[in-house]
C-alpha positions in Angstrom: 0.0 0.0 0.0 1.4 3.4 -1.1 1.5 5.8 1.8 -1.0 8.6 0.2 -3.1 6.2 -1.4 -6.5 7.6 -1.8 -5.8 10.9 0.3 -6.6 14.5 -1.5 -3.5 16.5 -1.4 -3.2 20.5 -1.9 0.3 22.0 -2.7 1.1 25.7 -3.1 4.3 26.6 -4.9 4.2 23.6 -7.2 6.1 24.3 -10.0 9.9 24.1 -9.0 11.8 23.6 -6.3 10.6 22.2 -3.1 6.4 22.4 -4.6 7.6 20.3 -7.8 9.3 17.7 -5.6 6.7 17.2 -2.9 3.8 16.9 -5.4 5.8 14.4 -7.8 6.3 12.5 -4.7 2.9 12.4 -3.2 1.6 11.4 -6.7 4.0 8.5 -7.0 2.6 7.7 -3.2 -1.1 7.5 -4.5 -2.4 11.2 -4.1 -4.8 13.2 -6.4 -3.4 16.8 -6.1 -4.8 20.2 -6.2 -1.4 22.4 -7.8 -0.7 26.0 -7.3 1.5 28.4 -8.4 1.3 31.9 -9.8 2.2 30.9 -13.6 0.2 28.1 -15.3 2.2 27.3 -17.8 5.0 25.7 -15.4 2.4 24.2 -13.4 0.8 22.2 -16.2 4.3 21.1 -17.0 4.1 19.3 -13.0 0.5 18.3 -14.1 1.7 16.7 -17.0 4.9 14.6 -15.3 2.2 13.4 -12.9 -0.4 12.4 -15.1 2.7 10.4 -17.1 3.0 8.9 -14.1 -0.4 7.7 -13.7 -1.4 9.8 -11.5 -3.9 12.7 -11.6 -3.6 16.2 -10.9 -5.9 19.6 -11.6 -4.1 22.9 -11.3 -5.1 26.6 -10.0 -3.0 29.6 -10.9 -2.9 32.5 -8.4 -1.9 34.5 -5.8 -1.9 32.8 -2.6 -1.7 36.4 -0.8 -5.3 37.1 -1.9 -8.4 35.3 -0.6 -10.2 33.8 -3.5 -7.2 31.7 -4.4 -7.7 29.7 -1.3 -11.6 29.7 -1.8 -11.1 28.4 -5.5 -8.5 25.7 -4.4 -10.8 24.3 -1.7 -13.7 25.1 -4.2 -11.6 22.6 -6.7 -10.4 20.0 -4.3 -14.2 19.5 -3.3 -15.7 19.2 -6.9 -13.0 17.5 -8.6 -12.0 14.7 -6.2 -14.5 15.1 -3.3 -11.9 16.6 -0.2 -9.2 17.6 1.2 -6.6 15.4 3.6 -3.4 17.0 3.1 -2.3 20.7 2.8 1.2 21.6 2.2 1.1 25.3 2.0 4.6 25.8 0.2 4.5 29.0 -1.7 6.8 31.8 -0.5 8.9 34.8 -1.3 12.2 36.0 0.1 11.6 39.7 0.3 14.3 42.5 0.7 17.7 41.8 1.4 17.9 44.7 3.8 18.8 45.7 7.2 15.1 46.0 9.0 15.3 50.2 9.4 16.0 50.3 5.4 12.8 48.0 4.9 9.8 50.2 3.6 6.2 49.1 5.0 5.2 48.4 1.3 8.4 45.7 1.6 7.5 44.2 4.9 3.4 44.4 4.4 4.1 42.1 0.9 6.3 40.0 2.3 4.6 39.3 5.6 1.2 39.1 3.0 3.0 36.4 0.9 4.9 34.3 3.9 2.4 34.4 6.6 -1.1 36.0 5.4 -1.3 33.6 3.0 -0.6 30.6 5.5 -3.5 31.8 7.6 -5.7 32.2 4.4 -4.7 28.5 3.3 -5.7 27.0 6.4 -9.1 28.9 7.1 -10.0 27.6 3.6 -8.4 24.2 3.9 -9.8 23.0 8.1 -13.6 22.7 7.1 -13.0 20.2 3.9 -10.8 18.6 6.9 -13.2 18.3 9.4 -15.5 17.0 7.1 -13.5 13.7 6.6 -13.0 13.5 10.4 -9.2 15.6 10.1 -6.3 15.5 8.0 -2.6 17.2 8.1 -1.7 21.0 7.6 1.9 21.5 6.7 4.3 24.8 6.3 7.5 25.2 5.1 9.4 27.1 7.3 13.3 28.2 7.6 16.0 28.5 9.9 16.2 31.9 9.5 14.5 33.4 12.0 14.1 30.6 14.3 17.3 28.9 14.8 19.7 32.0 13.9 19.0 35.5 11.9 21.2 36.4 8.7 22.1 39.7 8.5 19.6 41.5 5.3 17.3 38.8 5.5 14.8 40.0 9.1 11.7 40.3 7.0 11.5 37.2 5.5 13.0 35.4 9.0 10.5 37.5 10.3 7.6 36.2 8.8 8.6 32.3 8.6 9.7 32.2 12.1 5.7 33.3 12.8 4.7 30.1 11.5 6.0 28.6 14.4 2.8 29.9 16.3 0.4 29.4 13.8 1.3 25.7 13.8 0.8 25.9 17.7 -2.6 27.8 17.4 -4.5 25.1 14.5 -2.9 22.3 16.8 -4.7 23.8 20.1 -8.0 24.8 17.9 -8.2 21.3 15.7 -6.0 18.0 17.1 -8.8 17.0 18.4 -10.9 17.0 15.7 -8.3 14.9 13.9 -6.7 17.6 12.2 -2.8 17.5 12.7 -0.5 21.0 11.5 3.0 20.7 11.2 6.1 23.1 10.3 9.1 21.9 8.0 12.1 23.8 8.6 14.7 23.4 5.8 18.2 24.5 5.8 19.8 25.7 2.5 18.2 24.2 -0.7 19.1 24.0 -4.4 16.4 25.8 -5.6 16.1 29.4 -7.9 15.0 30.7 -4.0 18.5 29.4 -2.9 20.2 32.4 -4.7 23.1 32.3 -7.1 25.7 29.0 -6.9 28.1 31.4 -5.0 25.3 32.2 -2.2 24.7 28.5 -1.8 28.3 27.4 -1.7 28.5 30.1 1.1 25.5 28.2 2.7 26.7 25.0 2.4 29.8 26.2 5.0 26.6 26.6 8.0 25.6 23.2 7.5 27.3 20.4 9.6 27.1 18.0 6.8 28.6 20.6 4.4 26.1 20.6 2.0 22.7 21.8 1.2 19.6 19.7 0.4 18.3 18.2 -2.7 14.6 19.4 -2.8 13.8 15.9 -3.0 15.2 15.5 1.1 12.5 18.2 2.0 9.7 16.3 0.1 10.5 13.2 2.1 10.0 15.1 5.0 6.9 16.7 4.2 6.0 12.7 3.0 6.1 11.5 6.3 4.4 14.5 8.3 1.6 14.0 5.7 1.6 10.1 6.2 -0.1 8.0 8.7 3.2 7.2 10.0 3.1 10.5 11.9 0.1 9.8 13.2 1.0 11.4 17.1 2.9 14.2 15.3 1.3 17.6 15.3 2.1 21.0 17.0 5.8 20.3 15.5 8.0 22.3 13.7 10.6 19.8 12.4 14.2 21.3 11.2 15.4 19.5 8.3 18.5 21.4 8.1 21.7 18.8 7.7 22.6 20.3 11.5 22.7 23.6 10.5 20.4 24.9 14.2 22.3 22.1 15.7 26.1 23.5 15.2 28.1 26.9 15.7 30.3 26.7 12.6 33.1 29.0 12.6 
Protein backbone atom coordinates (compact mmCIF):
# COMPACT_ATOMS: atom_id res chain seq x y z
CA UNK A 1 0.00 0.00 0.00
CA UNK A 2 1.42 3.42 -1.05
CA UNK A 3 1.46 5.85 1.82
CA UNK A 4 -0.98 8.55 0.21
CA UNK A 5 -3.14 6.21 -1.44
CA UNK A 6 -6.55 7.57 -1.78
CA UNK A 7 -5.76 10.89 0.30
CA UNK A 8 -6.57 14.49 -1.52
CA UNK A 9 -3.46 16.54 -1.39
CA UNK A 10 -3.16 20.51 -1.94
CA UNK A 11 0.32 22.00 -2.69
CA UNK A 12 1.11 25.74 -3.06
CA UNK A 13 4.28 26.56 -4.91
CA UNK A 14 4.22 23.56 -7.18
CA UNK A 15 6.06 24.29 -9.98
CA UNK A 16 9.94 24.08 -9.00
CA UNK A 17 11.84 23.65 -6.31
CA UNK A 18 10.58 22.19 -3.12
CA UNK A 19 6.37 22.42 -4.59
CA UNK A 20 7.60 20.34 -7.82
CA UNK A 21 9.27 17.68 -5.55
CA UNK A 22 6.69 17.24 -2.91
CA UNK A 23 3.79 16.91 -5.39
CA UNK A 24 5.75 14.44 -7.75
CA UNK A 25 6.31 12.45 -4.71
CA UNK A 26 2.92 12.40 -3.19
CA UNK A 27 1.60 11.39 -6.68
CA UNK A 28 3.96 8.55 -6.99
CA UNK A 29 2.63 7.66 -3.23
CA UNK A 30 -1.14 7.48 -4.53
CA UNK A 31 -2.37 11.25 -4.12
CA UNK A 32 -4.78 13.18 -6.43
CA UNK A 33 -3.41 16.76 -6.15
CA UNK A 34 -4.76 20.18 -6.20
CA UNK A 35 -1.42 22.44 -7.80
CA UNK A 36 -0.72 26.03 -7.32
CA UNK A 37 1.47 28.41 -8.36
CA UNK A 38 1.25 31.93 -9.78
CA UNK A 39 2.22 30.88 -13.59
CA UNK A 40 0.24 28.07 -15.33
CA UNK A 41 2.24 27.31 -17.76
CA UNK A 42 5.02 25.74 -15.44
CA UNK A 43 2.42 24.21 -13.41
CA UNK A 44 0.81 22.18 -16.18
CA UNK A 45 4.26 21.13 -16.98
CA UNK A 46 4.10 19.33 -12.97
CA UNK A 47 0.54 18.29 -14.07
CA UNK A 48 1.66 16.68 -16.99
CA UNK A 49 4.92 14.64 -15.29
CA UNK A 50 2.19 13.44 -12.95
CA UNK A 51 -0.41 12.42 -15.06
CA UNK A 52 2.73 10.40 -17.12
CA UNK A 53 3.04 8.86 -14.15
CA UNK A 54 -0.44 7.70 -13.72
CA UNK A 55 -1.37 9.83 -11.53
CA UNK A 56 -3.92 12.71 -11.64
CA UNK A 57 -3.61 16.16 -10.89
CA UNK A 58 -5.88 19.58 -11.59
CA UNK A 59 -4.10 22.87 -11.32
CA UNK A 60 -5.15 26.58 -10.03
CA UNK A 61 -2.98 29.58 -10.89
CA UNK A 62 -2.93 32.49 -8.41
CA UNK A 63 -1.92 34.51 -5.85
CA UNK A 64 -1.91 32.82 -2.65
CA UNK A 65 -1.68 36.42 -0.82
CA UNK A 66 -5.27 37.12 -1.89
CA UNK A 67 -8.38 35.26 -0.63
CA UNK A 68 -10.16 33.80 -3.54
CA UNK A 69 -7.18 31.73 -4.38
CA UNK A 70 -7.68 29.69 -1.29
CA UNK A 71 -11.62 29.70 -1.84
CA UNK A 72 -11.13 28.43 -5.48
CA UNK A 73 -8.52 25.75 -4.40
CA UNK A 74 -10.83 24.32 -1.67
CA UNK A 75 -13.68 25.08 -4.22
CA UNK A 76 -11.63 22.58 -6.74
CA UNK A 77 -10.39 20.01 -4.26
CA UNK A 78 -14.21 19.47 -3.35
CA UNK A 79 -15.66 19.19 -6.94
CA UNK A 80 -13.04 17.53 -8.57
CA UNK A 81 -11.98 14.74 -6.17
CA UNK A 82 -14.49 15.13 -3.34
CA UNK A 83 -11.85 16.57 -0.19
CA UNK A 84 -9.16 17.59 1.17
CA UNK A 85 -6.63 15.43 3.57
CA UNK A 86 -3.36 17.03 3.12
CA UNK A 87 -2.35 20.70 2.79
CA UNK A 88 1.21 21.60 2.17
CA UNK A 89 1.10 25.32 1.98
CA UNK A 90 4.64 25.77 0.23
CA UNK A 91 4.50 29.02 -1.75
CA UNK A 92 6.82 31.84 -0.47
CA UNK A 93 8.89 34.78 -1.34
CA UNK A 94 12.24 35.98 0.09
CA UNK A 95 11.61 39.71 0.29
CA UNK A 96 14.25 42.51 0.71
CA UNK A 97 17.73 41.80 1.36
CA UNK A 98 17.93 44.66 3.76
CA UNK A 99 18.75 45.74 7.17
CA UNK A 100 15.12 46.04 8.97
CA UNK A 101 15.30 50.17 9.36
CA UNK A 102 16.02 50.28 5.40
CA UNK A 103 12.84 48.04 4.92
CA UNK A 104 9.80 50.25 3.64
CA UNK A 105 6.18 49.14 4.96
CA UNK A 106 5.15 48.39 1.31
CA UNK A 107 8.40 45.67 1.61
CA UNK A 108 7.50 44.17 4.87
CA UNK A 109 3.45 44.44 4.36
CA UNK A 110 4.14 42.15 0.92
CA UNK A 111 6.33 39.97 2.33
CA UNK A 112 4.56 39.26 5.64
CA UNK A 113 1.22 39.10 3.03
CA UNK A 114 3.03 36.36 0.93
CA UNK A 115 4.92 34.31 3.90
CA UNK A 116 2.42 34.36 6.55
CA UNK A 117 -1.08 36.00 5.44
CA UNK A 118 -1.32 33.57 3.02
CA UNK A 119 -0.59 30.59 5.50
CA UNK A 120 -3.47 31.85 7.56
CA UNK A 121 -5.73 32.16 4.41
CA UNK A 122 -4.74 28.50 3.27
CA UNK A 123 -5.69 27.03 6.42
CA UNK A 124 -9.06 28.88 7.06
CA UNK A 125 -9.99 27.59 3.61
CA UNK A 126 -8.37 24.16 3.95
CA UNK A 127 -9.77 23.04 8.09
CA UNK A 128 -13.60 22.73 7.06
CA UNK A 129 -12.96 20.24 3.90
CA UNK A 130 -10.78 18.59 6.88
CA UNK A 131 -13.16 18.26 9.43
CA UNK A 132 -15.52 17.00 7.06
CA UNK A 133 -13.47 13.73 6.61
CA UNK A 134 -12.98 13.50 10.38
CA UNK A 135 -9.25 15.57 10.12
CA UNK A 136 -6.34 15.53 7.99
CA UNK A 137 -2.57 17.18 8.06
CA UNK A 138 -1.67 20.97 7.58
CA UNK A 139 1.88 21.47 6.71
CA UNK A 140 4.30 24.80 6.32
CA UNK A 141 7.50 25.20 5.12
CA UNK A 142 9.38 27.14 7.33
CA UNK A 143 13.27 28.24 7.57
CA UNK A 144 16.02 28.47 9.87
CA UNK A 145 16.18 31.88 9.52
CA UNK A 146 14.46 33.38 12.03
CA UNK A 147 14.05 30.62 14.26
CA UNK A 148 17.27 28.94 14.83
CA UNK A 149 19.72 31.96 13.91
CA UNK A 150 18.99 35.45 11.89
CA UNK A 151 21.19 36.43 8.67
CA UNK A 152 22.05 39.72 8.47
CA UNK A 153 19.58 41.48 5.35
CA UNK A 154 17.27 38.85 5.55
CA UNK A 155 14.79 40.02 9.08
CA UNK A 156 11.73 40.34 6.95
CA UNK A 157 11.52 37.24 5.46
CA UNK A 158 13.00 35.43 8.96
CA UNK A 159 10.47 37.54 10.33
CA UNK A 160 7.63 36.19 8.75
CA UNK A 161 8.57 32.31 8.61
CA UNK A 162 9.65 32.25 12.10
CA UNK A 163 5.66 33.35 12.77
CA UNK A 164 4.68 30.06 11.46
CA UNK A 165 6.03 28.60 14.45
CA UNK A 166 2.75 29.90 16.26
CA UNK A 167 0.36 29.37 13.83
CA UNK A 168 1.32 25.70 13.80
CA UNK A 169 0.75 25.86 17.73
CA UNK A 170 -2.61 27.78 17.44
CA UNK A 171 -4.49 25.14 14.49
CA UNK A 172 -2.94 22.32 16.78
CA UNK A 173 -4.73 23.82 20.06
CA UNK A 174 -8.04 24.78 17.92
CA UNK A 175 -8.18 21.30 15.72
CA UNK A 176 -6.01 18.04 17.09
CA UNK A 177 -8.84 17.00 18.42
CA UNK A 178 -10.91 16.97 15.70
CA UNK A 179 -8.28 14.94 13.92
CA UNK A 180 -6.72 17.59 12.19
CA UNK A 181 -2.81 17.45 12.71
CA UNK A 182 -0.50 21.01 11.53
CA UNK A 183 3.02 20.65 11.22
CA UNK A 184 6.11 23.11 10.25
CA UNK A 185 9.14 21.87 7.95
CA UNK A 186 12.08 23.82 8.60
CA UNK A 187 14.66 23.38 5.77
CA UNK A 188 18.17 24.54 5.79
CA UNK A 189 19.84 25.66 2.48
CA UNK A 190 18.20 24.18 -0.72
CA UNK A 191 19.07 23.96 -4.42
CA UNK A 192 16.44 25.83 -5.62
CA UNK A 193 16.07 29.39 -7.85
CA UNK A 194 15.01 30.72 -3.97
CA UNK A 195 18.51 29.43 -2.91
CA UNK A 196 20.21 32.38 -4.68
CA UNK A 197 23.09 32.33 -7.06
CA UNK A 198 25.73 29.05 -6.94
CA UNK A 199 28.13 31.36 -4.99
CA UNK A 200 25.32 32.17 -2.19
CA UNK A 201 24.65 28.51 -1.82
CA UNK A 202 28.30 27.38 -1.65
CA UNK A 203 28.47 30.08 1.05
CA UNK A 204 25.52 28.24 2.72
CA UNK A 205 26.69 25.02 2.39
CA UNK A 206 29.78 26.16 4.97
CA UNK A 207 26.61 26.58 7.98
CA UNK A 208 25.59 23.23 7.54
CA UNK A 209 27.29 20.41 9.61
CA UNK A 210 27.10 18.02 6.84
CA UNK A 211 28.63 20.62 4.39
CA UNK A 212 26.07 20.61 1.98
CA UNK A 213 22.65 21.82 1.22
CA UNK A 214 19.62 19.73 0.36
CA UNK A 215 18.27 18.25 -2.74
CA UNK A 216 14.61 19.36 -2.78
CA UNK A 217 13.76 15.89 -3.01
CA UNK A 218 15.17 15.50 1.07
CA UNK A 219 12.54 18.19 1.99
CA UNK A 220 9.67 16.27 0.13
CA UNK A 221 10.53 13.19 2.08
CA UNK A 222 9.99 15.07 5.03
CA UNK A 223 6.94 16.66 4.21
CA UNK A 224 6.02 12.71 2.99
CA UNK A 225 6.09 11.50 6.34
CA UNK A 226 4.40 14.50 8.31
CA UNK A 227 1.55 13.97 5.68
CA UNK A 228 1.60 10.11 6.17
CA UNK A 229 -0.14 8.00 8.73
CA UNK A 230 3.22 7.17 9.97
CA UNK A 231 3.08 10.47 11.94
CA UNK A 232 0.06 9.78 13.22
CA UNK A 233 1.00 11.36 17.05
CA UNK A 234 2.87 14.17 15.30
CA UNK A 235 1.29 17.60 15.28
CA UNK A 236 2.06 21.03 17.01
CA UNK A 237 5.78 20.33 15.53
CA UNK A 238 7.99 22.28 13.68
CA UNK A 239 10.57 19.81 12.37
CA UNK A 240 14.19 21.30 11.19
CA UNK A 241 15.43 19.47 8.33
CA UNK A 242 18.47 21.36 8.13
CA UNK A 243 21.65 18.75 7.71
CA UNK A 244 22.64 20.31 11.48
CA UNK A 245 22.72 23.63 10.53
CA UNK A 246 20.38 24.86 14.20
CA UNK A 247 22.28 22.12 15.73
CA UNK A 248 26.06 23.47 15.24
CA UNK A 249 28.05 26.88 15.70
CA UNK A 250 30.27 26.68 12.58
CA UNK A 251 33.11 28.99 12.63
Amino acid sequence: MRLLENKIALITGASAGIGRETALLFASEGARLILNARRPGPLEAVKEEIEALGGSAEIVAGDIARPETHEAMAERAESRFGGLDIAVNNAAVIGPYKPLADVSLTEWQDTIAANFTAAFLGARSQVPLMLKRGGGSILFTSTFVGTSVAIPGMGTYGTSKAALGGLVKALTADYAASGIRANAVLPGGVDTELGGSAEQKEWAATLHAMKRIAAPREIAEAFLFLASDRASFITGASLFVDGGNSSVKLG
